[in-house]
C-alpha positions as CSV (number, residue, x, y, z in Angstrom):
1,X,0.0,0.0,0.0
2,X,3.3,2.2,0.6
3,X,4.7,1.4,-2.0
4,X,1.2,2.2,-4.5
5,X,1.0,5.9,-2.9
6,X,4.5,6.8,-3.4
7,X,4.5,5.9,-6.7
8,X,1.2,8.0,-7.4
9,X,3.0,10.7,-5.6
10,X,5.8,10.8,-7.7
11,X,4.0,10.1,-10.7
12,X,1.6,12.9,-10.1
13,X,3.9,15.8,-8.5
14,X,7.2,15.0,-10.2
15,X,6.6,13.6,-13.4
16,X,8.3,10.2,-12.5
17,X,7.5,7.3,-15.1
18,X,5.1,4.6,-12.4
19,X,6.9,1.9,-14.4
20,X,10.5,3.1,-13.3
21,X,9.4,3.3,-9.7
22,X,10.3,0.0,-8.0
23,X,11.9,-0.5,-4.8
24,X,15.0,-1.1,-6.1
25,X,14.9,2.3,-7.9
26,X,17.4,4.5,-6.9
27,X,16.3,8.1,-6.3
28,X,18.9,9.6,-8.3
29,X,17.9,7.3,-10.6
30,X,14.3,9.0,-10.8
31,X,15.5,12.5,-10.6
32,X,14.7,13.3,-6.5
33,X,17.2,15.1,-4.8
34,X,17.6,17.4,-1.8
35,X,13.8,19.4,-1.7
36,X,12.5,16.6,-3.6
37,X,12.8,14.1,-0.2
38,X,12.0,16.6,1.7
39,X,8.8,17.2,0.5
40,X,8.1,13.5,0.4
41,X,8.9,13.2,3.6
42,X,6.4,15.9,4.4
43,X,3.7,14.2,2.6
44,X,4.0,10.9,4.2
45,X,4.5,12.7,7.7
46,X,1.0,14.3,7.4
47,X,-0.5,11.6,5.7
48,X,0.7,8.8,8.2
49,X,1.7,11.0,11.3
50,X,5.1,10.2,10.8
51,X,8.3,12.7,12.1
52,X,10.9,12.2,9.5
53,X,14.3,13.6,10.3
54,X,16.6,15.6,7.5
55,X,19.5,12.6,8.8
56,X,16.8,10.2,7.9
57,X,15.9,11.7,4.6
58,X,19.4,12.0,3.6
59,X,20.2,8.3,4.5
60,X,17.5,7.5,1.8
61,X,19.1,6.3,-1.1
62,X,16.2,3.6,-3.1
63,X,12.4,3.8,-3.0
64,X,12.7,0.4,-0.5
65,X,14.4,2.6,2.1
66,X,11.4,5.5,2.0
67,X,8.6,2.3,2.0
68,X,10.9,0.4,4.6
69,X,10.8,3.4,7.3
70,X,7.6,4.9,6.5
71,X,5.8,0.5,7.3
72,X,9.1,0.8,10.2
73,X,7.4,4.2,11.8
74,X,3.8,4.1,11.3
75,X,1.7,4.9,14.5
């Protein structure tokens, strides 16, 4: 379920190709750097209640890493 709303978020708000996003996809792979984690961090910290640190962001390297803490953190 993680996994299905991240891609639609990055499909939706950055263009991303839903085929490309996998969880072994790299996120310089798709093109999301700095503000780009940052702001989906935000949007799965609003949408799941979630407090996402900028070490933690940075430390996100594929898509499996953002699904992995986001199912790790969940309230």
């Amino acid at each position: 379920m993680i996994l299905q709303k991240l891609r639609q978020l990055l499909v939706d708000h950055f263009g991303c190709d839903g085929e490309e996003v996998t969880l072994a996809a790299t996120l310089d792979d798709l093109n999301l750097y700095g503000d780009d984690r940052a702001e989906i961090a935000v949007w799965f910290g609003d949408l799941y209640g979630v407090e996402i640190s900028a070490e933690e962001i940075d430390a996100w390297e594929t898509i499996e890493d953002i699904v992995g803490y986001i199912e790790d953190h969940l309230e």
